[in-house]
N, C-alpha and C positions, 0 to 999 in steps of 0.2 A: 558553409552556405551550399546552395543545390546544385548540382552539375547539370549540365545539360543535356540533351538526348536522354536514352531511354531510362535513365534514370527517374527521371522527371514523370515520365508515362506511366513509369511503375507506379509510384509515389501515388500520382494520382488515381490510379484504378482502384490500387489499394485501396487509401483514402475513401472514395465512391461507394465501393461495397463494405464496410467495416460501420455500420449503427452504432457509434459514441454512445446511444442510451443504451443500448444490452450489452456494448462490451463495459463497461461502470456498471451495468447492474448485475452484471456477474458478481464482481467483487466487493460491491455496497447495496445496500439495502438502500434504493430510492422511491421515493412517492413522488405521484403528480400534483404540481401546482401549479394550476392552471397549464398555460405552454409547453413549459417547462416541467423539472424533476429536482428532490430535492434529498441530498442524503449529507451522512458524515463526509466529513472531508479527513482522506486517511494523509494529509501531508500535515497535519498539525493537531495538536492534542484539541479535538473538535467533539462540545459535549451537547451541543445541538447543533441540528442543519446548516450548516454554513456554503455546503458548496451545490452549485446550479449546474444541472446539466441541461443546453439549449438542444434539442432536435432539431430546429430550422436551420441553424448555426453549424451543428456537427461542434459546439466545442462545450467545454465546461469550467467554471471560475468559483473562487471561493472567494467570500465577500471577506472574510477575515484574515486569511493568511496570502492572500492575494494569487495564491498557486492558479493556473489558468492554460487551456492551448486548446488542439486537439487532440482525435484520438491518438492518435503518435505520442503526442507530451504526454498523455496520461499514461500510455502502455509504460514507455520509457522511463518515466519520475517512478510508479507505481515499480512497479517489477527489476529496477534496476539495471536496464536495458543499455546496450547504444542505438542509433539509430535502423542500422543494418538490421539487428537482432528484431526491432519491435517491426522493420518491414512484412522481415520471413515469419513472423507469429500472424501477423493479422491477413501473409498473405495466404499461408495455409488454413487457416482458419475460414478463407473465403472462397478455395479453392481457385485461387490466381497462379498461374506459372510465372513469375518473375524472367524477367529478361537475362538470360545468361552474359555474363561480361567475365574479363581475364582478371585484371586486381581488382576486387571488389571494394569499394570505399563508400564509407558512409554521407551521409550529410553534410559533416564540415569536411569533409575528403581525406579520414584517418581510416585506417588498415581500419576492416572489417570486427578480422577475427584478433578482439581484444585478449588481454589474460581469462576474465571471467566467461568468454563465450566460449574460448578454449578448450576450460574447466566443463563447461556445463553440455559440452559437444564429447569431451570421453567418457563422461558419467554417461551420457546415452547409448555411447560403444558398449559399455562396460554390463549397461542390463543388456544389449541384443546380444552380448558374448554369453553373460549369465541363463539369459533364455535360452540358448541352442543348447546348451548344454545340460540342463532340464531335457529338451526333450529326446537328446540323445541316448539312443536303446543303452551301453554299455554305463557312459560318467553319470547320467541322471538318474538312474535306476533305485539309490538309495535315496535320492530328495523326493522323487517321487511316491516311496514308502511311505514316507514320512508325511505330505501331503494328504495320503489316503487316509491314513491313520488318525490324523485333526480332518477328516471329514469335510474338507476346503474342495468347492465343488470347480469346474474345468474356470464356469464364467467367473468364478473369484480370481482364480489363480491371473485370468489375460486381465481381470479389470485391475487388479492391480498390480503386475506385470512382476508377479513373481519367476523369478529363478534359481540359480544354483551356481556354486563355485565346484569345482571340480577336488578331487583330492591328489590337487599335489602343489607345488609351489611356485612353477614357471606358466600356469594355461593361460591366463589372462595376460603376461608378458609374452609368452612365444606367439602366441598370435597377432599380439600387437606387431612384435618385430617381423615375423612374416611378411604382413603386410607394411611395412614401414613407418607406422606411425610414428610420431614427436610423444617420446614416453613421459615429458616433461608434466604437461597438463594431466594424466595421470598418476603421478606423485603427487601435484599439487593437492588434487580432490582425495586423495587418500588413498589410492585403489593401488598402487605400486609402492614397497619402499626400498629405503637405501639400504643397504647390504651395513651393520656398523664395523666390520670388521672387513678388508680388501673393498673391489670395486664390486660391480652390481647389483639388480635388485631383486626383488622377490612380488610375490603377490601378497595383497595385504590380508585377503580371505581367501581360504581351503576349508573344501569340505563345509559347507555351509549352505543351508538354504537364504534365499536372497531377496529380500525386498526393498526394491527402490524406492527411497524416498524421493516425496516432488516438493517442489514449490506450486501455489494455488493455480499455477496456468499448467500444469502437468509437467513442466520440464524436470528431470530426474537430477538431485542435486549431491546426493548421498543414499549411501544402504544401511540399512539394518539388517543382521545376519545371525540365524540360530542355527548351533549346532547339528548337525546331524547324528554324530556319534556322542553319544551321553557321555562320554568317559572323557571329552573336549570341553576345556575352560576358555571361556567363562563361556554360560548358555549363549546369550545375546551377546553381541558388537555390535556398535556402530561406525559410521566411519567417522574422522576426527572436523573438527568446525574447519570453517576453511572461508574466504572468502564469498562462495556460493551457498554456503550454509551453519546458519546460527540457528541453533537446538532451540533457543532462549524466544525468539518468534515463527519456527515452523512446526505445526501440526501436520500429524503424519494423516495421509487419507485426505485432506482438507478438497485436493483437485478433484473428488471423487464425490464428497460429501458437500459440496459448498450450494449448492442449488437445493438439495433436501431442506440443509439448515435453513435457505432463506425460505424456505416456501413452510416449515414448520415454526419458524423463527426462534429454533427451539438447536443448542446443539450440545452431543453425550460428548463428553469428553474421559479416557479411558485414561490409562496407567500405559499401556502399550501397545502397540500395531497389532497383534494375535487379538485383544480383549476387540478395539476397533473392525479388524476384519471381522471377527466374528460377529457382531453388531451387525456390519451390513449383511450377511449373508443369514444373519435371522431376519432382516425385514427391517434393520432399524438402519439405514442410510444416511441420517445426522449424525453419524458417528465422526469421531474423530480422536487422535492421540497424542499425546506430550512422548518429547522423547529422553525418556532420562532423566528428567526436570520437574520439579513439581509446576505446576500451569504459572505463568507469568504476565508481567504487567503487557507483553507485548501479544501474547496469545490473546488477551483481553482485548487490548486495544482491537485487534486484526476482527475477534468473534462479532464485537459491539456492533461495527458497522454491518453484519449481516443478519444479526436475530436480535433479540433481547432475555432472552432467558439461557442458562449455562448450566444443566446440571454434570457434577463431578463425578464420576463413579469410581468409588476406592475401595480398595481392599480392608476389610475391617480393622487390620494388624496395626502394628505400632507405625509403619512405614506410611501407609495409609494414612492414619490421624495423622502423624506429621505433615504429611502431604497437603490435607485439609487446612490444616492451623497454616501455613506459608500463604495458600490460598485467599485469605481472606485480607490480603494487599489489593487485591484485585479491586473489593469492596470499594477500597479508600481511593484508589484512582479512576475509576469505571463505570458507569452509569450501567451497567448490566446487573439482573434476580440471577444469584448463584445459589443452589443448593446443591446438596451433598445426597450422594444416596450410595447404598451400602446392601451387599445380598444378605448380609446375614441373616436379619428377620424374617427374612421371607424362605430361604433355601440353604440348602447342606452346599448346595453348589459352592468349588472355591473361585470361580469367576463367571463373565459372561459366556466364554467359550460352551463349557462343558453347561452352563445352565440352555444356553440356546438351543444344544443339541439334545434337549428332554422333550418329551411328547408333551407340549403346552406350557414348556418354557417360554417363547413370547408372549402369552399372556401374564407370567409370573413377573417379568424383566419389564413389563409395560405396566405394572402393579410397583415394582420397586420406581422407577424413574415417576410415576404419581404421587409417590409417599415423596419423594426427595423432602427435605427439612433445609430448611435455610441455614445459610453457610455462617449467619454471626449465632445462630440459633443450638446449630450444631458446635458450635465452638462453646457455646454459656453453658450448653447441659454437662460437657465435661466438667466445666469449671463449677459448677454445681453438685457434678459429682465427686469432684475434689474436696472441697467446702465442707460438705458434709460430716457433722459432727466437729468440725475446727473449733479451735481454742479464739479466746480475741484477737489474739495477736499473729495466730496464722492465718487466720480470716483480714486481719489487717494489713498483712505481708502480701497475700495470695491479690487483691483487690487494688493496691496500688499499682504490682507487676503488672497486673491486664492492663490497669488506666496505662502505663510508661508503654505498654507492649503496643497500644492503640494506639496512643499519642505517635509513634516511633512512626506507625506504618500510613500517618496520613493525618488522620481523627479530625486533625484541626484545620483542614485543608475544604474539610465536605460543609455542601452548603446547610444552611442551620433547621430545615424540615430531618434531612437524614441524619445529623449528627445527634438531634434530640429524641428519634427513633430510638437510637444503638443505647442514647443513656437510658432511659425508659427501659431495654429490655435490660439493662447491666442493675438496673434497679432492680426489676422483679426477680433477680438471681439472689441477688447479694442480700436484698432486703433493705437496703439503705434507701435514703429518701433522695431523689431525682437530680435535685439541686446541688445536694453535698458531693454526688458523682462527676454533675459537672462543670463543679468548681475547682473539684481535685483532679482534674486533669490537665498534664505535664504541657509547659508550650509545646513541646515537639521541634519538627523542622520546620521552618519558616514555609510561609504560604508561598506558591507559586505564582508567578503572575500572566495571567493569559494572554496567551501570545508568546510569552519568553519558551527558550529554546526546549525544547523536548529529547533529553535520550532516548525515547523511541522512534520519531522521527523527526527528518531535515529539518535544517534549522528553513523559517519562514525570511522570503526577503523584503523588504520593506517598501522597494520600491514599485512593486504594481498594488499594494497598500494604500499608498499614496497617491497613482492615480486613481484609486478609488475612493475616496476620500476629501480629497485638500481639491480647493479651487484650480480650475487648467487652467493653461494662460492661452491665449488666442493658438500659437503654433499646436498645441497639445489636442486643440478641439478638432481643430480643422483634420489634421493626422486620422483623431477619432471618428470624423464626417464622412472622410474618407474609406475608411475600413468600414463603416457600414454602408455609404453610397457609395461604389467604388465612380458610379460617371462621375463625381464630383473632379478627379482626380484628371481631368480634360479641361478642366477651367482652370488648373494651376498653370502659369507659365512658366518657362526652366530656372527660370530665376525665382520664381516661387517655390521652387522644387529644393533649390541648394539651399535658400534660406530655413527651410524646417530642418533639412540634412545637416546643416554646420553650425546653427543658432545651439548658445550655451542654454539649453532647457534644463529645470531644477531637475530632471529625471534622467541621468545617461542613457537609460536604456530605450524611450522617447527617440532618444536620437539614432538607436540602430533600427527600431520600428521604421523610422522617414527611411534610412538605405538601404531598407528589404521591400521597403513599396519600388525604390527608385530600380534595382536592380530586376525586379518583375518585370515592370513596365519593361525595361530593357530589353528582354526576350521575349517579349509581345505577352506577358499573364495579366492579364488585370489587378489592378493594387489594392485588391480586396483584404477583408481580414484570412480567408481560405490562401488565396496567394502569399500573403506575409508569412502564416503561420508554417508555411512551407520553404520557404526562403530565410527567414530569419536566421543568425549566427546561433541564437544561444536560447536556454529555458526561459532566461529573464526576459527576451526582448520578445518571446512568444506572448508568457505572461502580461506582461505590458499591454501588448497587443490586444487580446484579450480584455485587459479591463477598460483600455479605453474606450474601448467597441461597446462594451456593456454600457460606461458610462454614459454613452454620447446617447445610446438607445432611452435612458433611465429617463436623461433628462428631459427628453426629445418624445416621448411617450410611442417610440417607435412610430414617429409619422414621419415619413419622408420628405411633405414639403417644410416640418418643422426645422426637419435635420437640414436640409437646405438653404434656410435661412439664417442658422447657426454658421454654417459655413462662411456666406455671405460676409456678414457682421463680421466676423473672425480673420477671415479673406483682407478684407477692409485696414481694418488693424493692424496685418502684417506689414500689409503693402507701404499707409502711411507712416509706420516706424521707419521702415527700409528708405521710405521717402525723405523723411526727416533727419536721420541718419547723414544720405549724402548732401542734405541742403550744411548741415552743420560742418561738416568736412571741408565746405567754400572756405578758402583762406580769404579772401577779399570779403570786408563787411558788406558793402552792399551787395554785392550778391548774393551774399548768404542769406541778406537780409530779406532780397526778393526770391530764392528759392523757397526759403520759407515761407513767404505769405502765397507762395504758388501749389505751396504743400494743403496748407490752411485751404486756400478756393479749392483744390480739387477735391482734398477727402474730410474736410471739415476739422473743427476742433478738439473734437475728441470722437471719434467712431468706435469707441470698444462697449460696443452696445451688444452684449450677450442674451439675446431673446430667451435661454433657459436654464441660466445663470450655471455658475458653478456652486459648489457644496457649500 
């Protein structure tokens, strides 16, 4: 929960200056609808709009998976933050000086600097070591060669924060101990190892040009590092996966290229960091790279919410087609146009690099990503060219494999517009008639069912779901009345206040929403949805928060003296439970008998009279 003092003051500055609609539309692609904004929701495998971003509000929800807060909860869930971490992003970003304090504690009042902020604080050591050392007359003097040499011009080099390891095997440890750092968290991210033979360590790169990899909000998570001296294996390294970094969903360049993509809704996706830089420093800024990996269900997932179109750019070779044929998994989980585009047809060039740096190479490169061919398209013309001349039976071998190969990677999972496309084209390959294709195709894996849990990402919770959904009961609304009128919250009396706070409501987390209103009010914040959102324990009791607010708004047509009148009614109904309650409690019948009919005169028969019902 929120500490007091200047905590609080941050929090809220922060807060104040930080626009919930541009920092979400940095990272998703949202439209206006009406008031409101409306894009994928990246916390749940989301294949139309699901989640709202409110600008009046400052918060955003998703009607499906129930995910919901502020900008905080969104930094935080999104980026894999703790509280501290998503302060110092949104407050630099706003250019706010945070209040300096001694032990720094987060929100729930846990030490700051977690393992992963740890990690993600000496990776940032680690490129300002590798920079100076770049620009050092004597150590940098060979990466710099080398630089000249790929024609990587000064503003490449700073935009994306190229450096250098020095040639020897103690520089990034002797410096570190120098100055005293915890060598720990650099082990962790890979940048130091252990010695396997006696005690010490070493550095993990020498002699190497350096580029840092980010995550989409620019923080440096891991390097990639090419040789300097040719006669050093292997060309490229990277560093190893680690908690701050999975290959499997980071695109390299992405912090750099993510506003091009959204504004061309269009993004190149390369083979490696050199093909992507090169890209941007020809003109083509939607660039972006897999590292090591051919493109995956989680690159997709991440690209979908910012454009709609993916071409792949691969090297003609064997490596390349493979790369392609893996690709077209994407197809069966993704609602993203992927094609494939290739130099060969067009240039002797053996990639972007060296084509970029030809006198009316961008034109030529702006000719291949036009041509790109679609990615089940590019996939059938091999297998067409395989085909070719087969006997029956390798033709009948060759044509079950693709059906088992397609079945395998989805086929029967896609809704039945696109899945009767792909037969159609598997027809005009093969020559077989439409129906026979897709009758002969293999059950596969079991359909998913939406909503259930996603390996890509967090599992969804069910209970801000449920307030958005299933009928409230009188405490739930009033809570919701309250979060959107907070004066409402002057008409409860303290006794009105415990009974939401301690009442078994179907929803637990209803119940920590009531004692993040009650502990506001305590410190004089008003028990708004903005105050709760700030005080709450946990995601879920933000979340909650969030949806009841929407809810109460839906029902209530955003009119105030509607939402006012829900209160009332609602109000009513607590009171006479709580009334009826202690008249039952009377051990003596007649008394209980006349407390009761005094319950009856004062709040009638039945007062749970919801003017805008529930769902």
């Amino acid at each position: 929960m929120a500490t007091p003092g200047n905590f609080s003051d941050d929090r809220d500055r922060v807060r104040d200056a930080s626009d919930i609609v541009r920092i979400i539309g940095e990272h998703l692609h949202l439209k206006p609808k009406g008031r409101e904004y409306v894009g994928l929701c990246p916390f749940h495998d989301d294949h139309k709009p699901s989640m709202n971003v409110v600008p009046q509000k400052q918060i955003f929800h998703c009607f499906s998976c129930g995910a919901g807060g502020d900008v905080f909860t969104f930094v935080q869930r999104f980026h894999k933050m703790e509280f501290r971490e998503a302060l110092e992003y949104l407050a630099e970003r706003a250019g706010i000086a945070l209040t300096r304090r001694g032990r720094r504690e987060d929100a729930d009042g846990e030490p700051a600097q977690s393992p992963r902020a740890a990690m993600i604080r000496a990776a940032s050591t680690a490129q300002s070591f590798f920079q100076s050392v770049l620009k050092r007359e004597d150590l940098g003097q060979r990466a710099r060669d080398l630089i000249a040499r790929r024609s990587m011009t000064p503003e490449i080099v700073e935009s994306f924060g190229v450096g250098a390891s020095p040639d020897r095997w103690d520089g990034l440890l002797m410096t570190l101990q120098a100055r005293n750092f915890d060598v720990e968290p650099f082990v962790a991210a890979g940048l130091l190892k252990r010695r396997e033979s006696g005690s010490g360590m070493y550095d993990a790169f020498r002699n190497r040009l350096m580029f840092p990899i980010h995550d989409q909000i620019g923080r440096v998570i891991a390097f990639g590092a090419r040789r300097i001296d040719e006669a050093d294996d292997p060309k490229y390294l990277n560093s190893p996966e680690s908690s701050i970094f999975d290959k499997s969903s980071t695109l390299y360049g992405l912090h750099v290229a993510s506003r091009a993509i959204q504004r061309e809704r269009l993004a190149i996706v390369t083979e490696g960091y050199m093909d992507a830089i090169a890209c941007h420093q020809g003109g083509f800024a939607n660039a972006v790279a897999t590292l090591g990996t051919a493109m995956t269900r989680k690159h997709a997932a991440i690209l979908k919410r910012m454009c709609d179109r993916v071409v792949l750019l691969f090297d003609s070779d064997d490596a390349g087609l493979r790369a392609a044929d893996r690709a077209v998994e994407i197809l069966m989980s993704e609602m993203l146009e992927v094609r494939v585009a290739t130099l060969g047809p067009y240039t002797d060039a053996k990639d972007p690099d060296e084509l970029l740096k030809r006198q009316g190479g961008d034109a030529v490169f702006r000719r291949v990503l036009d041509s790109a061919t679609d990615l089940l398209e590019f996939r059938f013309a091999r297998l067409r060219q395989r085909l070719a001349g087969a006997g029956v039976a390798a033709l009948d071998r060759a044509v079950r494999d693709e059906l088992a190969r397609l079945a395998e990677l989805g086929m029967n999972r896609l809704d039945p517009i696109r899945r009767q496309l792909i037969v159609k084209q598997l027809a005009s390959v093969t020559g077989l008639d439409a129906r026979v294709i897709s009758q002969s195709i293999p059950a596969g894996r079991p359909a998913r069912v939406q909503g259930a849990e996603d390996p890509q990402t967090p599992e969804s919770d069910p209970t801000p779901v449920q307030v958005g959904k299933a009928r409230l009961g009188p405490q739930e609304s009033i809570i919701g009345c309250v979060l959107s009128d907070p004066s409402l919250w002057t008409r409860l009396s303290r006794e009105d206040r415990d009974t939401l706070a301690s009442a078994a409501q179907p929803w637990d987390g209803v119940r920590d929403v009531a004692t993040a209103m009650i502990e506001a009010d305590a410190i004089g914040d008003e028990p708004g949805l903005a105050s709760v959102l700030a005080h709450a324990r946990d995601e879920r009791a933000r979340a909650v928060a969030v949806a009841l607010q929407q809810r109460i708004e839906r029902e209530c047509g955003a009119d105030t003296a509607r939402v006012r009148s829900h209160f009332d009614a609602c109000l009513a109904s607590v009171r006479r439970d709580r009334a009826m309650r202690e008249a039952h409690a009377n051990t003596d019948p007649v008394a209980r008998l006349a407390a009761m009919r005094g319950v009856r005169s004062q709040h009638g028969d039945d007062p749970r009279v919801f003017p805008m019902g529930g769902a």
